[in-house]
Backbone bond lengths (Angstrom), bond angles and torsions (degrees), N, CA, C in turn:
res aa  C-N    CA-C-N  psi(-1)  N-CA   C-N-CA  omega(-1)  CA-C   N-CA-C  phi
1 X - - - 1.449 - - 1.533 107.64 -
2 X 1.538 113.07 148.95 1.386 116.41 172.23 1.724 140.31 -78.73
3 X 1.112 112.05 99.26 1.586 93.96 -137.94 2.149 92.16 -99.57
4 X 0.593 109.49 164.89 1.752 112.77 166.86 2.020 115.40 -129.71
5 X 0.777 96.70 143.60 1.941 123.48 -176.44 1.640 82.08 -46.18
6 X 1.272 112.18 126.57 1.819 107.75 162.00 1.576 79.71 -127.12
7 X 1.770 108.08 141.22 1.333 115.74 160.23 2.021 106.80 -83.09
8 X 0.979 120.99 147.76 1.263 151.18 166.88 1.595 90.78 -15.05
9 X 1.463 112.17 -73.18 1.409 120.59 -162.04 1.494 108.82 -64.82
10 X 1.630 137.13 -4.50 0.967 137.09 -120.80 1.781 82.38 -141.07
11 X 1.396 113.53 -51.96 1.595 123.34 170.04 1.374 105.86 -13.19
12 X 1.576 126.81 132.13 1.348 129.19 136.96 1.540 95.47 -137.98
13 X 1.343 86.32 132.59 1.761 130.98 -178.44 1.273 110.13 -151.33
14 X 1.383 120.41 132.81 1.151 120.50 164.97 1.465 108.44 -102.48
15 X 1.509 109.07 109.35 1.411 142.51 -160.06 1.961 99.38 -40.14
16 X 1.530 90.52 -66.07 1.951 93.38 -176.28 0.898 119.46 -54.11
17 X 1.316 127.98 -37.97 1.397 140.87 -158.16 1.714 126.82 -94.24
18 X 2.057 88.36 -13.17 1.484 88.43 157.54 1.497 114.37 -106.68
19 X 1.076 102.30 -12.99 1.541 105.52 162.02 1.266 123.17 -58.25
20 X 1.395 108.66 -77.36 1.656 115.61 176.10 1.259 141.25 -63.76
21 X 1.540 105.90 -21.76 1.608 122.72 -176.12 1.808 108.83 -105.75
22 X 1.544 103.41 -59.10 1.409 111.13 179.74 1.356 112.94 -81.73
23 X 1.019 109.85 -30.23 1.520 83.88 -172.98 1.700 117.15 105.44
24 X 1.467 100.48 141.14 1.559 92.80 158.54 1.779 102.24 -137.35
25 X 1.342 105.84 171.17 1.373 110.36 163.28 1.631 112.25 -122.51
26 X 1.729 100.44 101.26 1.248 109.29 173.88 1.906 110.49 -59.13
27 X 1.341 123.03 119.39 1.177 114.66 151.98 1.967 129.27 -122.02
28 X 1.602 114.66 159.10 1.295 97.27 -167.84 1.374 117.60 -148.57
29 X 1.531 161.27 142.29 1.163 116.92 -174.46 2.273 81.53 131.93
30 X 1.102 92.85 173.95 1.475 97.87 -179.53 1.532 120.53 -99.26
31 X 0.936 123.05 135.82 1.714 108.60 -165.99 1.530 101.89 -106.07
32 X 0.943 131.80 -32.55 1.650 136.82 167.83 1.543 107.41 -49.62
33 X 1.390 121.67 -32.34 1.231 117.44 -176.20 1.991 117.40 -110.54
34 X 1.186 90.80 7.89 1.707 113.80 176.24 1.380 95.97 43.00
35 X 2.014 116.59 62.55 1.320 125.06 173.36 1.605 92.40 -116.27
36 X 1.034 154.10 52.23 1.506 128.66 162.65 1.094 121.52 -143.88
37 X 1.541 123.30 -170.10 1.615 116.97 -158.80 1.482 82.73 -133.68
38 X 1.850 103.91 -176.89 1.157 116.19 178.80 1.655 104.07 -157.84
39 X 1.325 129.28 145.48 1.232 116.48 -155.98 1.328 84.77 -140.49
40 X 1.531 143.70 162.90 1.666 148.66 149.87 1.741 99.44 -81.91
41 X 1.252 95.87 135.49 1.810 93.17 -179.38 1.895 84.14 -138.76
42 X 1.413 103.47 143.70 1.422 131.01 157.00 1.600 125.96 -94.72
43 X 1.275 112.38 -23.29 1.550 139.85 -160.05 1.986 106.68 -98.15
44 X 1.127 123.32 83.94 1.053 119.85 161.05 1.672 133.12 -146.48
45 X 1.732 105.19 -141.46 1.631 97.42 151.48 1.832 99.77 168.65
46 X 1.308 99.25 141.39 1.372 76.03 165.10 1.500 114.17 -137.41
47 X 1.729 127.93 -170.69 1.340 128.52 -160.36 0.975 122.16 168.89
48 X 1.252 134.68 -155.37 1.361 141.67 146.78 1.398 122.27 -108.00
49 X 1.623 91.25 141.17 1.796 94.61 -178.92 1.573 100.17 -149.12
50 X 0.858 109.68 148.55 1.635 115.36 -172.22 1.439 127.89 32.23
51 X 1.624 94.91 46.32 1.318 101.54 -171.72 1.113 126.04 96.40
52 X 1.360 117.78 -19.02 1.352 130.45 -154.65 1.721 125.30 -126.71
53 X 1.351 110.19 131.44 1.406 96.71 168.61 0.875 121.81 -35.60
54 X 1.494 142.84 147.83 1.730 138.14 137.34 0.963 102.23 -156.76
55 X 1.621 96.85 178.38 1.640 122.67 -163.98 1.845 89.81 -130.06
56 X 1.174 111.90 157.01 1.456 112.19 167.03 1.958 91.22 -129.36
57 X 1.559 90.36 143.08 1.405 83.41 165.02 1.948 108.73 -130.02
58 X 1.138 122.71 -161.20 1.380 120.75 161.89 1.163 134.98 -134.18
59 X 1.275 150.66 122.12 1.732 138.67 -179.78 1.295 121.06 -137.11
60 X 0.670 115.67 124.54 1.878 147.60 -174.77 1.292 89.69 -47.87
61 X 1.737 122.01 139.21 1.661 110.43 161.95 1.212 109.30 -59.85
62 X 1.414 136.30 -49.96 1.456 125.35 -178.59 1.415 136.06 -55.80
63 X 1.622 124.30 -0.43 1.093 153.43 116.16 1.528 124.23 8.24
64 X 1.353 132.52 80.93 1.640 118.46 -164.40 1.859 103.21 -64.73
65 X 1.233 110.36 -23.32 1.459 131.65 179.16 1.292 96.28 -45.44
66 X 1.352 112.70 -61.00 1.920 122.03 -169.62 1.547 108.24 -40.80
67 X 1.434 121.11 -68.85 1.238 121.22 151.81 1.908 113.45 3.38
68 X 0.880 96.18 -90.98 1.921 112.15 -168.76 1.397 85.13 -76.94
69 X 1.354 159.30 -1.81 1.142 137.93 178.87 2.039 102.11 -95.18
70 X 1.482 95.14 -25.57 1.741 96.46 172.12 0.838 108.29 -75.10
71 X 1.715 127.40 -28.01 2.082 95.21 -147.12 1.688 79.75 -140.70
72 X 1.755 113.55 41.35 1.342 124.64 143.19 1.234 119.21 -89.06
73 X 1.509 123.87 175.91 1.328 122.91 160.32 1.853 100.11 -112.54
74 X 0.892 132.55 -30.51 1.636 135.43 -162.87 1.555 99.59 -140.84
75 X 1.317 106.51 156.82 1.443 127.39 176.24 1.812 105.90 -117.40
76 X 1.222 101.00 -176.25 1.149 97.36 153.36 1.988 109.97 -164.57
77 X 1.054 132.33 161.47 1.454 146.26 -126.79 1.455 92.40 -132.66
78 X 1.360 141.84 78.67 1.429 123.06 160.56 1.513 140.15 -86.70
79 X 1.490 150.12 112.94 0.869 127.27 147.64 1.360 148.74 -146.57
80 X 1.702 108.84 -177.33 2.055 115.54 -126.67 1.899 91.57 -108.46
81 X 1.403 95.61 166.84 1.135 102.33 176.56 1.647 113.35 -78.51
82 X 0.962 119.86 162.16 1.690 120.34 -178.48 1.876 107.42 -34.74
83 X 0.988 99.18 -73.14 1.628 122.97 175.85 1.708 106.20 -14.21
84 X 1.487 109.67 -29.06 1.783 101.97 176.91 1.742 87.05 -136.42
85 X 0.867 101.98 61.28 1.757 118.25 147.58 1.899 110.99 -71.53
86 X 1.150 114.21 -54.73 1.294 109.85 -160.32 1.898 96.65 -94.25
87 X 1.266 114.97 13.65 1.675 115.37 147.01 1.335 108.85 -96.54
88 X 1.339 122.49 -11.44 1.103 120.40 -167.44 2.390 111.93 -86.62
89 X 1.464 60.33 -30.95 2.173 94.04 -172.87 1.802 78.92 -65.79
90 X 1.535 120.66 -72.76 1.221 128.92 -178.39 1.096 123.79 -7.76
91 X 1.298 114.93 -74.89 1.667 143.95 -176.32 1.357 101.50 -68.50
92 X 1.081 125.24 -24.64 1.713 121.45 178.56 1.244 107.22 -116.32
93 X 1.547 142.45 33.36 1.540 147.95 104.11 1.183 129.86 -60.44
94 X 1.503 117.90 -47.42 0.920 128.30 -144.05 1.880 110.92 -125.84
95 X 1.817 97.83 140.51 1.445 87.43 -163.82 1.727 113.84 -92.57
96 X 1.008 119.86 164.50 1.505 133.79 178.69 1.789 100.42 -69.79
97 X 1.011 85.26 -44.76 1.895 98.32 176.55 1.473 105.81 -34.62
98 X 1.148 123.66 -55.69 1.520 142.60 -148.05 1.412 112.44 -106.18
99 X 1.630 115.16 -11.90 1.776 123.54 -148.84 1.119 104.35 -168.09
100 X 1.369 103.33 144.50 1.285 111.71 167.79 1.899 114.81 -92.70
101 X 1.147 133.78 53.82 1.523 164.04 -172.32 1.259 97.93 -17.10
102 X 1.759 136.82 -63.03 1.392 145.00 142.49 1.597 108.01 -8.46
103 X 1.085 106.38 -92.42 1.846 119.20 -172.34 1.539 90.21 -53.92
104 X 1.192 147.81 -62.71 1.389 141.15 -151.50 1.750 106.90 -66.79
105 X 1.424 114.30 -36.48 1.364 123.79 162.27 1.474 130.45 -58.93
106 X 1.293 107.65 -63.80 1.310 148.58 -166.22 1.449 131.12 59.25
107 X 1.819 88.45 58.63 1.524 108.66 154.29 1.372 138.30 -75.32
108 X 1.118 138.09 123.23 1.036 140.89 173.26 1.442 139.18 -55.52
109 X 1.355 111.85 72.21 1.787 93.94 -168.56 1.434 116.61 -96.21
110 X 1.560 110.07 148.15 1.285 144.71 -139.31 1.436 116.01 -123.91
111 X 1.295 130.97 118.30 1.426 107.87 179.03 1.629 115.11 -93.99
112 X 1.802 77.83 162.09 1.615 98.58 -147.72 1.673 107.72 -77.84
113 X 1.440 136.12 155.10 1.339 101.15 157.69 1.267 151.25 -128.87
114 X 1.617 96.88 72.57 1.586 95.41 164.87 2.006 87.43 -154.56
115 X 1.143 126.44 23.80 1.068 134.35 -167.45 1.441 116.68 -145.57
116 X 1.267 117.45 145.60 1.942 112.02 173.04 1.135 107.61 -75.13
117 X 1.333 129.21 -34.07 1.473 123.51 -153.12 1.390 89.83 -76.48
118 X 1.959 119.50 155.75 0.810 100.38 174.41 1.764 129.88 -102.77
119 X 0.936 142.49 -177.15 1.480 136.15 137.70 1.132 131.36 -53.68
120 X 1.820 139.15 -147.60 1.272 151.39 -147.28 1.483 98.63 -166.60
121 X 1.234 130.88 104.36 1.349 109.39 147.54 1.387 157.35 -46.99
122 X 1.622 93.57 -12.06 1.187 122.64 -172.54 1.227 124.13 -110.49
123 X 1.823 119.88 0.72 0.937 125.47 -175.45 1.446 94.95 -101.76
124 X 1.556 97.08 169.78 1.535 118.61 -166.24 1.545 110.76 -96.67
125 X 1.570 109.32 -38.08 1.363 109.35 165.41 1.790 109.17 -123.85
126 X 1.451 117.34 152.09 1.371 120.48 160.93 1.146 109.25 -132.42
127 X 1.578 118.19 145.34 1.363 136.42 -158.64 1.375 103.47 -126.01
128 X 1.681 131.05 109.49 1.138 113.91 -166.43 1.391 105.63 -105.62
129 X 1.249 126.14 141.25 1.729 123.26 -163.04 2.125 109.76 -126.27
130 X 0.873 106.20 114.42 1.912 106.54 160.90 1.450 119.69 -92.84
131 X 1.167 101.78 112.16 1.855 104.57 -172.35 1.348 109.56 -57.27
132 X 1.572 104.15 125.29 1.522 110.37 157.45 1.433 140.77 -127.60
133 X 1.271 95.72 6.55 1.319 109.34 173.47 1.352 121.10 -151.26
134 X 1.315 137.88 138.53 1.505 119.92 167.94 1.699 113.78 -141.83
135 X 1.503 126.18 134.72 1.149 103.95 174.06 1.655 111.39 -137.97
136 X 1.884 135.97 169.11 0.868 107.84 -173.40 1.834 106.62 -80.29
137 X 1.148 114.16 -161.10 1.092 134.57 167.52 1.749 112.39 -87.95
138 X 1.206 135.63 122.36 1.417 136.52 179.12 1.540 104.98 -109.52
139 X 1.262 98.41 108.45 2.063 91.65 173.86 1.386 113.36 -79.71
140 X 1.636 117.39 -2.80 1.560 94.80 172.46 1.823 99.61 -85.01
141 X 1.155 124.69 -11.88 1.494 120.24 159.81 1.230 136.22 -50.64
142 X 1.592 101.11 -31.58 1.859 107.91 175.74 1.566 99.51 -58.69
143 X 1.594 101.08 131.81 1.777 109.70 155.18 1.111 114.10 -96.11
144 X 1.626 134.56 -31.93 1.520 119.29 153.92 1.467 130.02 -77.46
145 X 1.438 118.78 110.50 1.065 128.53 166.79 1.442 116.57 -18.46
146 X 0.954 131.18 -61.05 1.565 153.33 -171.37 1.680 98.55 -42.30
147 X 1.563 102.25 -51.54 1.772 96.91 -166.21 1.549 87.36 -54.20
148 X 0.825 148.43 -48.37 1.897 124.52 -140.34 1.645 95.46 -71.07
149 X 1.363 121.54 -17.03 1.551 111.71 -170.83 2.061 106.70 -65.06
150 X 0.996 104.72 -1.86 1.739 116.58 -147.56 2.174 84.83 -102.69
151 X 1.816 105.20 -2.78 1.312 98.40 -158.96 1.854 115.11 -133.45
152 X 1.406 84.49 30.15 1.833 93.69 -170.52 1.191 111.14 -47.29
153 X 1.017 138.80 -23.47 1.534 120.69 169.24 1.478 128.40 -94.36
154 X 1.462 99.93 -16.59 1.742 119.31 172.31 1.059 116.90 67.06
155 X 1.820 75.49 56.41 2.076 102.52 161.01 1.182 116.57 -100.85
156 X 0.952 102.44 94.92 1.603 92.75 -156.92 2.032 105.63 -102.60
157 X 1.178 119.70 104.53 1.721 146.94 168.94 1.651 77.60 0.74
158 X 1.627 95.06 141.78 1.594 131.03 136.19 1.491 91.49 -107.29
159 X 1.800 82.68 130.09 1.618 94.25 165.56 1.743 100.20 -114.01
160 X 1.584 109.49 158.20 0.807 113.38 -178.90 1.967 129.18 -161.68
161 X 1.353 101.17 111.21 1.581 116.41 -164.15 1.401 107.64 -73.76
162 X 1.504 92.93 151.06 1.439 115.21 -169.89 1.313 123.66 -134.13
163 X 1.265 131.35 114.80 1.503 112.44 -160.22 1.794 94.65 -80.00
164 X 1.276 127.23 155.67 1.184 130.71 -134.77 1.892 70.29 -126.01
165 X 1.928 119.50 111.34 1.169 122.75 -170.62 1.620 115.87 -96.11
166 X 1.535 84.10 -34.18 2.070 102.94 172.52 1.273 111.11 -170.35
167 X 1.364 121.48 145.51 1.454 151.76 -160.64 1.564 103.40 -124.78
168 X 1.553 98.08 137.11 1.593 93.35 173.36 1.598 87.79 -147.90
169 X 1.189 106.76 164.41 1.843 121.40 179.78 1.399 116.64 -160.25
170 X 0.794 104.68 -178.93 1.642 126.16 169.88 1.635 82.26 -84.77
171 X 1.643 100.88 153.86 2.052 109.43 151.03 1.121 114.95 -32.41
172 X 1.107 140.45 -85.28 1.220 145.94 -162.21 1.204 128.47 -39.83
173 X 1.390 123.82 -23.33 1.430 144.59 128.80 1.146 135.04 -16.05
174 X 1.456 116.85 -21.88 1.666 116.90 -125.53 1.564 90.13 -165.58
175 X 1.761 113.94 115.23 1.736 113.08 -179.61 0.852 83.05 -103.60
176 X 2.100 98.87 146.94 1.381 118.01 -174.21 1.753 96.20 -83.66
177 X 1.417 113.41 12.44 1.894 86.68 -160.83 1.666 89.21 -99.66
């Protein structure tokens, strides 16, 4: 797919809706050395924080992602047009542990550029991320009761920020003003 440079300030996404509806494909890990994973995540957010672009994402220790999400420096954020939804469903059943998730799909990943991890060729937007922060999750921190139901086994998410280094999209991505 043809993607173009969107600066940060320039992004339109509607934040929930690629989260909750579309989807992203978290991937992490080095792509020059065909070491990394890629996981479908619903669970995020992004913004500014210390000045800085970022993305926060989340992963379960049981997560094969977690792995390449420690002993990475950057992630990266992809996402596809409707049409590979159910590669998307794929990659977020199914573990890296067990599969090769890439070949079983047959997505194309691409390296990114200003990051190892790689991208998607096939995605419409890529979000390129450098880790800068990560922390665990504390359930005596939840103030709604409700979150712990989301945690029956008491796995409870490392989240972890990324200053957001370069963005690319399709147009539509991207305000001309």
């Amino acid at each position: 797919m043809v993607r173009v440079d969107i600066p940060f300030d320039r992004l339109v996404l509607p934040v929930v809706h690629a989260f909750d509806v579309q989807w992203f494909l978290l991937a992490a890990g080095d792509f020059g050395k065909r070491d990394f994973n890629c996981m479908t995540i619903s669970w995020g957010s992004l913004g500014v924080m210390w000045n800085k672009p970022f993305a926060m994402v989340v992963v379960r220790p049981s997560r094969y992602t977690r792995g390449y999400m420690e002993k990475s420096d950057s992630f990266t954020l992809s996402a596809f047009p409707e049409e590979h939804r159910a590669k998307l469903d794929y990659c977020g059943s199914r573990s890296g542990r067990d599969e090769d998730k890439v070949k079983a799909t047959g997505l194309t990943p691409v390296a990114s550029r200003l990051v190892v991890s790689p991208g998607f060729e096939e995605a419409e937007l890529v979000v390129e991320c450098r880790k800068m922060y990560f922390d665990d999750y504390e359930p005596s921190h939840f103030l709604d009761p409700s979150i712990e139901s989301n945690y029956p086994q008491k796995d409870y998410h490392r989240m972890y920020f990324g200053e957001i280094v370069a963005i690319s999209g399709i147009p539509s991505y991207r305000t001309t003003e």
